[in-house]
C-alpha positions in Angstrom: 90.8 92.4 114.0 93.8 94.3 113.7 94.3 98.4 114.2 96.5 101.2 113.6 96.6 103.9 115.7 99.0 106.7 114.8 100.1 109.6 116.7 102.4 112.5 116.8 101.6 114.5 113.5 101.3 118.3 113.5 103.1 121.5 112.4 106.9 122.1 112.7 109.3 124.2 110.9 112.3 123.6 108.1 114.6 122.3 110.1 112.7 121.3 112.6 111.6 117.5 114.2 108.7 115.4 115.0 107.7 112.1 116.1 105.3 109.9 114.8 104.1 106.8 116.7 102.1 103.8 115.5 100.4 101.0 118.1 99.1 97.8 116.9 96.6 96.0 118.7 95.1 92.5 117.7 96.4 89.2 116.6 99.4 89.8 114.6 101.9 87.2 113.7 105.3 87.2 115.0 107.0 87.6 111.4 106.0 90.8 110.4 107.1 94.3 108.8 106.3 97.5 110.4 107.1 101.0 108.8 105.5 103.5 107.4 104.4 105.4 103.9 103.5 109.5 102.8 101.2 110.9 100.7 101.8 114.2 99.3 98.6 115.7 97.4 98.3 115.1 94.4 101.1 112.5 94.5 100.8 108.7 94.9 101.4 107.0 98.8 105.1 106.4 98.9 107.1 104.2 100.8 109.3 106.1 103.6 110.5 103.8 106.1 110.1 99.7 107.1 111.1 97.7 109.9 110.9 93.8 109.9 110.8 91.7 113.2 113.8 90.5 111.9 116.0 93.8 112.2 115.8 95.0 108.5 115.3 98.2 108.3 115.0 100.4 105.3 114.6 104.2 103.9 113.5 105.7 100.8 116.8 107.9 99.9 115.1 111.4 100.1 115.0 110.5 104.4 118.1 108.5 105.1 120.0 110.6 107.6 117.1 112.3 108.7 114.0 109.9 109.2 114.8 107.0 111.9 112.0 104.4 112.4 112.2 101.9 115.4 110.2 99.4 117.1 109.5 98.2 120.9 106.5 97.1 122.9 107.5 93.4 121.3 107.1 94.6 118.4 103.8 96.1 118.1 104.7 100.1 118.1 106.6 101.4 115.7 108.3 105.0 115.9 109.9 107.3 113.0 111.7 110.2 114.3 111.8 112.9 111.7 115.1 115.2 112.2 115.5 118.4 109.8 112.5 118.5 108.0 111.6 119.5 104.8 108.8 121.5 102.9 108.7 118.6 100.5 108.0 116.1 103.7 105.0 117.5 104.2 102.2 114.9 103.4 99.9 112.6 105.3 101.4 110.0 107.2 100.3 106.4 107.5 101.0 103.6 110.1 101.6 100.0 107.9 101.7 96.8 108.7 101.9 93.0 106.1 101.6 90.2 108.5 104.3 87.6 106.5 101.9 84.7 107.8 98.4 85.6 107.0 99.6 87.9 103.9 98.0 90.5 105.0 98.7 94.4 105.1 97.0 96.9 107.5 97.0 100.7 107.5 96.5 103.5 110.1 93.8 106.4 109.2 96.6 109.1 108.5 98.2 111.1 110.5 99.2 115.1 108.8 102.4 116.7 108.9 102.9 119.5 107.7 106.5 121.6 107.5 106.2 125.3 106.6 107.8 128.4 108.3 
C-alpha cells in the first residue's frame, strides 16, 4: 500500500511564500513521476507541477518562475516551493504520484493554501 502525506499548507500573503512537502511511503517503482495538482473551488483539479525520476520537470505557465518542485529522499519526497503568491493560487493542494510500472496513480488527502492579505 502506497501513501501520500503532504505538509506545509496554510495562510500567507500576495507576495508571500510557502512550502509544500509530500512523503511517499510503500512499494513504489523506480520509474515514476512525482508532482503535484490544485483545486480551486468550483474549478476542476489542475495540473501545477511534475517531476519524473528521470529529471523532467514541468510547470503549468501560470507558476513558471514562481513555483519550483524538487525531489530527494531517493526519490520518495517531493517539494514545491511557492515564491510570490497569488490570490488566484489559492486552492487545495494535492501530493501525486503514477507509478510507470504498475500504471498506477496515487494522491495525497489535500493540503489548503490560501493567499489573501
Amino acid at each position: 500500500q502506497v501513501h501520500l502525506v503532504e505538509s506545509g499548507g496554510g495562510l500567507a500573503q500576495p507576495g508571500g511564500s510557502l512550502r509544500l512537502s509530500c512523503a511517499a511511503s510503500g512499494s513504489i517503482s523506480s520509474n515514476n513521476d512525482m508532482g503535484w495538482y490544485r483545486q480551486a473551488p468550483g474549478k476542476e483539479r489542475d495540473v501545477v507541477a511534475l517531476h519524473t525520476t528521470r529529471g523532467s520537470i514541468n510547470y503549468v505557465g501560470s507558476v513558471k518562475g514562481r513555483f519550483t518542485i524538487s525531489r530527494d529522499n531517493g526519490g520518495r519526497t517531493v517539494y514545491l516551493q511557492m515564491n510570490s503568491l497569488r490570490p488566484e493560487d489559492t486552492a487545495i493542494y494535492y501530493c501525486y504520484l503514477y507509478d510507470r510500472t504498475n500504471w498506477f496513480e496515487y494522491w495525497g488527502q489535500g493540503t489548503q493554501v490560501t493567499v489573501s492579505s
